[in-house]
C-alpha positions in Angstrom: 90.8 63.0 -8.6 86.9 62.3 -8.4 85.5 60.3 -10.7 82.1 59.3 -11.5 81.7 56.0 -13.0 78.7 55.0 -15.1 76.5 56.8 -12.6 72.6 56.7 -12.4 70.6 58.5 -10.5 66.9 57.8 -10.8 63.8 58.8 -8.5 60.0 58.5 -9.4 60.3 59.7 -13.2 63.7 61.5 -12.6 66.6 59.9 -14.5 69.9 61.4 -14.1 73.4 60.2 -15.5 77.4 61.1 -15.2 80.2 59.6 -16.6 83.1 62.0 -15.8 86.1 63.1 -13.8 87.1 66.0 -12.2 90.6 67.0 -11.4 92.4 67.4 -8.2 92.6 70.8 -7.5 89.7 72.0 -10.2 87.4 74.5 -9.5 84.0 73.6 -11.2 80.8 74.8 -11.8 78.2 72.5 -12.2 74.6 74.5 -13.9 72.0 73.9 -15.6 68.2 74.3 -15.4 66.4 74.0 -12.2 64.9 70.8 -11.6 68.1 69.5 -13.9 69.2 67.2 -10.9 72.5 69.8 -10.2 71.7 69.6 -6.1 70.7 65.9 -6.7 74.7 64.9 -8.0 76.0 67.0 -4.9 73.7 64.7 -2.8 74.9 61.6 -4.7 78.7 62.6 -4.2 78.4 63.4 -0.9 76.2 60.2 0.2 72.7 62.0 1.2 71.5 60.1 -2.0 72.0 57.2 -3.2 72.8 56.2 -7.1 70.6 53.7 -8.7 74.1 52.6 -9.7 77.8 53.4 -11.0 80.4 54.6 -8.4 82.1 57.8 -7.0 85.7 57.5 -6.7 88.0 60.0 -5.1 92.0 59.3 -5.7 91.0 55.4 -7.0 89.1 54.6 -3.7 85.7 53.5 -4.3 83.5 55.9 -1.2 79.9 54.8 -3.1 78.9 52.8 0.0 80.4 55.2 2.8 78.6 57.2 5.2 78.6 61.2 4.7 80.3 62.0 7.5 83.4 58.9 6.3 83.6 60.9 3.1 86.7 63.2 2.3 84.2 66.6 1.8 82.2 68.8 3.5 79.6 70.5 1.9 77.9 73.7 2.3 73.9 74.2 1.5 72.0 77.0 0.7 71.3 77.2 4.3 74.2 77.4 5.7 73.3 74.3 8.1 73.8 76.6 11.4 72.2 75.8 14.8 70.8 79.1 16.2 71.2 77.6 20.0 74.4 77.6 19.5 77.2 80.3 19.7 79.2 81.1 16.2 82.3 79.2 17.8 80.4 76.3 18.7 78.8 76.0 15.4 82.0 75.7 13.6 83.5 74.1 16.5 81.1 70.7 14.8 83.9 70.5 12.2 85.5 69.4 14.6 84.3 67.3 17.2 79.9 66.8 17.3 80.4 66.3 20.8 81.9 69.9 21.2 84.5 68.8 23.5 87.5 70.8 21.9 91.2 70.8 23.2 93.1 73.9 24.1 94.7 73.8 20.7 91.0 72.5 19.0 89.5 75.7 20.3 92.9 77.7 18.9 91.9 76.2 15.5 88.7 77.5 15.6 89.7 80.8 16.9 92.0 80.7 13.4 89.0 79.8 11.4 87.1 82.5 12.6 89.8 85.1 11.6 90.7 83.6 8.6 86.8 84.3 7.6 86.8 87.6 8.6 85.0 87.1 11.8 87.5 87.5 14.6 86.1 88.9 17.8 82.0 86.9 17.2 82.3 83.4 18.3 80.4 84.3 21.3 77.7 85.8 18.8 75.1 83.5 18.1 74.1 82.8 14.2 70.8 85.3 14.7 72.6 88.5 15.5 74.5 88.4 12.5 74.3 89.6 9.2 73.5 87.0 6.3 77.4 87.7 4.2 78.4 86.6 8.5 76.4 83.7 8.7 78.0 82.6 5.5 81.1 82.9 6.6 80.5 81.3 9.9 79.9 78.0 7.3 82.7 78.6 5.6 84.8 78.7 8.9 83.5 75.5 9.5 84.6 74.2 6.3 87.6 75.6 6.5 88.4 73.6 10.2 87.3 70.1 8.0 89.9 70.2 5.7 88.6 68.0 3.3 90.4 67.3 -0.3 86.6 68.1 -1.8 84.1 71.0 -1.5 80.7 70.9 -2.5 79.0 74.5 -2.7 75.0 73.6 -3.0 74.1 77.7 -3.7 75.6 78.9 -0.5 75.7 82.3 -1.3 72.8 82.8 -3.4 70.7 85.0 -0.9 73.4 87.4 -0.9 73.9 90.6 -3.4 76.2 91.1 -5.9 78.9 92.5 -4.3 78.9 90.4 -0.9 78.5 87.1 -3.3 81.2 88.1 -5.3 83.6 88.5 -2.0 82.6 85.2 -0.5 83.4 83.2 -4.4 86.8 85.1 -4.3 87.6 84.0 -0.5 86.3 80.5 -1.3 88.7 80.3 -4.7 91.5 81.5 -2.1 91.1 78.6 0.7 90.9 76.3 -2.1 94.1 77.6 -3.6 95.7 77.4 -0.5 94.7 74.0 0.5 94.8 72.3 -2.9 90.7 71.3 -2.4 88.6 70.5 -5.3 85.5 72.1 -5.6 82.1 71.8 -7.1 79.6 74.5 -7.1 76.1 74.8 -8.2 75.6 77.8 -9.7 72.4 79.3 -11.7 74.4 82.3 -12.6 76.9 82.3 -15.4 78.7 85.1 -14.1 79.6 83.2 -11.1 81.2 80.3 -13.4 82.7 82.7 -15.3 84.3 84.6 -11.8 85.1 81.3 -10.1 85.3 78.0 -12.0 88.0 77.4 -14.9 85.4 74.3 -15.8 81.5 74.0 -15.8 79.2 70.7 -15.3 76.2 71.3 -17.9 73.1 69.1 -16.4 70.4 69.3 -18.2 67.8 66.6 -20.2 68.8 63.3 -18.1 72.8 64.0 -18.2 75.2 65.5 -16.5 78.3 66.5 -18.9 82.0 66.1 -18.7 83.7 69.5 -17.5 84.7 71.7 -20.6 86.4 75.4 -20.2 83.5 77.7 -18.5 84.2 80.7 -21.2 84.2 78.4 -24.3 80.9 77.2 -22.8 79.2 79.4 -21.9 80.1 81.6 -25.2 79.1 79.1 -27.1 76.4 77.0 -25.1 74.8 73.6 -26.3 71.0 74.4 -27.1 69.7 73.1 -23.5 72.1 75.0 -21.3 71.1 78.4 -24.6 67.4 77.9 -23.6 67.9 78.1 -20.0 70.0 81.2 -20.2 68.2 82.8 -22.9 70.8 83.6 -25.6 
């Protein structure tokens, strides 16, 4: 379980708290108005920011003071975090070792990755040559090699059309299932909570809510989370 204990994020005039847990296994949206602070409480969780105070727990261990990379999650940005020097098997090879210095059975992994994402046959491509729905899946490989208990989706997919977007929420929601992995995404389209998350995150004026069902929600929306989707 992750919980978030009397957090407080504050920077400049930006005040931002969260008081809540989130399930093992959960799928959750997390949306609100931009400028809300929704990218901000991935940053916190995942140790790229630091809270003012409170702590982030994950199964009753307190990982508030831990370094990103000591943290059970990965994390996938907007993005997509690739290094165009490198080759597509390389790139999610990092999930593995930084250092790039795979075993036999480390570089079997990562050809399994690669298939598993649809993209058997291109880890000698590098991240340019491929299409962006590719390059998002060449993240997602990665991810997939990490197998951390927790994934944080900072708008991966959000350059992407409909259709393509729609395919890469229904592959995530399947690796979760299949590793038991708890996920947060930031989403600014309610369609995509709807399609992926069973709970949504409202952040909006200074708080970030406890999950609540994402169709209840969303059908009946507080007044902050009403004005920003216009209903």
């Amino acid at each position: 379980m992750l919980v978030l204990e009397k957090i407080v994020i504050t920077q400049d005039d930006f005040r931002l708290t969260a008081d809540f847990a989130v399930a093992k296994g959960a799928r959750v949206a997390v949306i609100g108005p931009s400028g809300a602070g929704k990218s901000t409480l991935l940053s916190v969780i995942s140790g790229f920011f630091p809270a003012a105070s409170g702590r982030v727990l994950w199964d009753g261990r307190d990982i508030s003071r831990l370094p990103p990379g000591q943290r059970p999650l990965s994390i996938l940005f907007q993005d997509q975090n690739l290094f165009p020097h490198l080759t597509v098997a390389q790139n999610v090879g990092l999930g593995l070792r930084p250092n790039l210095r795979l075993s036999a059975v480390e570089t079997a992994r990562v050809g399994e990755a690669l298939a598993r994402a649809g993209l058997g046959g291109l880890g000698e491509r590098r991240p340019g040559t491929l299409s962006g729905g590719q390059q998002s899946r060449v993240a997602l490989a990665r991810v997939l090699l990490r197998a951390r208990p927790l994934m944080l989706l900072d708008e991966p997919f959000s350059a992407l059309g409909p259709a393509l977007k729609a395919e890469m929420l229904d592959l995530v929601a399947e690796i979760a299932a299949e590793t038991g992995a708890t996920v947060l995404m930031v989403s600014h389209d309610p369609d995509d909570a709807r399609r992926f998350s069973s709970e949504t995150i409202v952040v909006a004026e200074g708080r970030a809510a406890p999950p609540e069902p994402t169709g209840a929600l969303l059908d009946n929306p507080p007044p902050a989370l009403a004005a920003y989707l216009g209903t």
